[in-house]
N, C-alpha and C positions, 0 to 999 in steps of 0.2 A: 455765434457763427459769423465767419467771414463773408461781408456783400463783395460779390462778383459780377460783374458785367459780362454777360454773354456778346460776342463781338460780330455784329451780321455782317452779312456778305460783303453788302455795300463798305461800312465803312473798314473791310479786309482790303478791296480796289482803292479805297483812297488811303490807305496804309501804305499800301505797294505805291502807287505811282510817289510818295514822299520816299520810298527805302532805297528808290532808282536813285534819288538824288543824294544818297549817301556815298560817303567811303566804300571801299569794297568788305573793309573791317568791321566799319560801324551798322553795314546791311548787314553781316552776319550778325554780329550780339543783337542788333534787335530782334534778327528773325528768330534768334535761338531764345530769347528772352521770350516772346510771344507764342513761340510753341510749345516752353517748357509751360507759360502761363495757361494754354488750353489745355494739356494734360495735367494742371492742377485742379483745373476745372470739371474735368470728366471722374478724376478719382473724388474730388469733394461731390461731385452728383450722386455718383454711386456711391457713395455713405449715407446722403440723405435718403436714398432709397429703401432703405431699410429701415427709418426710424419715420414712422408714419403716428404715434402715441405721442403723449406728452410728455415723458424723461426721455432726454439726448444726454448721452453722456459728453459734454461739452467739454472737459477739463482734459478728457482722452481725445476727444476728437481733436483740441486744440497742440495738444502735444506730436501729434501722429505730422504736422507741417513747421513743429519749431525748428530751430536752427539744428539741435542733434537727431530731430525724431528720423521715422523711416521716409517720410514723405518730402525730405528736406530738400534735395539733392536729384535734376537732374537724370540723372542716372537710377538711381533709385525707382522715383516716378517712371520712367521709361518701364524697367524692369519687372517692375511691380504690376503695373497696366496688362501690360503683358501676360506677367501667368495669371492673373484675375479673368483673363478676355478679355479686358476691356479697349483691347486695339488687336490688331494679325500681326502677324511676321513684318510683312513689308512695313507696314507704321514703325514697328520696334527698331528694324535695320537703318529705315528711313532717320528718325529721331535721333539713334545714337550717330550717325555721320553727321547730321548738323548739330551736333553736343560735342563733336571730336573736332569740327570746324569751330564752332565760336569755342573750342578752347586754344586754338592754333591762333587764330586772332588775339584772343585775348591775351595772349603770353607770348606773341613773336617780338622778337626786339627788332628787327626790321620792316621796315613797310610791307603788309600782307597786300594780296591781291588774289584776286581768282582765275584768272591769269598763269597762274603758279602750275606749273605742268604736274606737280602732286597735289596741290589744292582742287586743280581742274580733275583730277582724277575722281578724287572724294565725289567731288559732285556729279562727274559721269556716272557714278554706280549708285548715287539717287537717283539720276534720271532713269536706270536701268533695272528699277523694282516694279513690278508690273504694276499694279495698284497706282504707284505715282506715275509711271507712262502713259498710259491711259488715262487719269487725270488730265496732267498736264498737257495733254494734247488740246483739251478744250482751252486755255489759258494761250496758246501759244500767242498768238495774234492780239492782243492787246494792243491798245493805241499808247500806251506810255512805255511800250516796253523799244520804241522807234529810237533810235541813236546810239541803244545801248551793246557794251561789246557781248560779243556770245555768249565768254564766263559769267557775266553773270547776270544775264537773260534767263538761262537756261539757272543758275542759284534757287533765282527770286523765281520764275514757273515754275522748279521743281519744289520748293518748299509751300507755294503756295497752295499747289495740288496736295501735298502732306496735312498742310493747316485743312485744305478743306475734306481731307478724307475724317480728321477728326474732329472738324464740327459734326460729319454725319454720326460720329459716335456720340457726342454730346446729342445731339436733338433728343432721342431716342429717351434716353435717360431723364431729360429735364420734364419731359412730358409727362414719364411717370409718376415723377416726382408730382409734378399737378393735379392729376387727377389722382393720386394716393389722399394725398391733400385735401381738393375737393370733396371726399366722398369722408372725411371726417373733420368737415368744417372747418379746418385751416389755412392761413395765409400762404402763399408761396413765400418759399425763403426769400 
């Protein structure tokens, strides 16, 4: 099994006040890197949840994150999350616009920006999924988020609010994992 770092809150605030000082390009691939990375995290929880005994089939579960498997991709993870439950609607919506953002990044051949009156779009209708409005409202007033332009104030709150709607899906899951664990002598992974 793959060791994963669960990423606390705190150091998500000092994530963010370093992704302000990004590009407008380079804050998206990270954020999309780091959100595809907690939903890698929530489906490898939910696997572990299940296998509480001493045979894991490890050869399958390693294959389900290679480079072909189903869990490879993004999109897939999104997808999959999804009709499992293990994210709602709004997360799913949420995810796939900053996966259609870091892919506009990643392949424009001119200078991106969020600024972009179709980029600012994408990101208005994150702001506009109820689940991350509500969120991000607690976020708004940040001390780092001081000097920076609207587009991408409002990027970096609204994915913030995403990242933290699904740590609340991760907690939930890790805990069981623990006390599955505890109650037949085992280490936590």
């Amino acid at each position: 099994m793959r060791k994963k770092n669960i990423i606390s809150e705190q150091q998500t605030v000092a994530s963010l006040s370093s992704l302000v000082k990004e590009s407008d390009k380079g804050c998206v691939i990270l954020t999309a890197t780091a959100l595809e990375g907690l939903l890698g995290q929530i489906h490898e929880a939910f696997i572990l949840t299940v296998f509480t005994g001493t045979t894991f089939p490890r050869k399958a579960y390693d294959s389900l994150f290679a480079t072909y498997g189903p869990l490879s991709s993004f999109a897939a993870k999104t997808t999959i999350a999804l009709c499992y439950g293990l994210i709602g609607q709004d997360e799913y919506e949420g995810l796939n616009l900053v996966r259609g953002l870091r892919n506009e990044a990643a392949h424009c051949g001119f200078e991106f920006t969020l600024a972009d009156k179709g980029v600012n779009a994408h990101v208005a209708k994150l702001g506009g999924l109820e689940r991350i409005k509500q969120t991000a409202n607690i976020y708004r007033g940040g001390t780092f988020f001081a000097g920076l332009p609207e587009s991408k104030k409002d990027f970096v709150v609204n994915t913030y609010a995403l990242h933290h709607l699904l740590m609340e899906k991760l907690a939930p899951t890790l805990e069981s994992i623990l006390e599955k664990r505890a109650k037949v002598g085992r280490k936590a992974p």
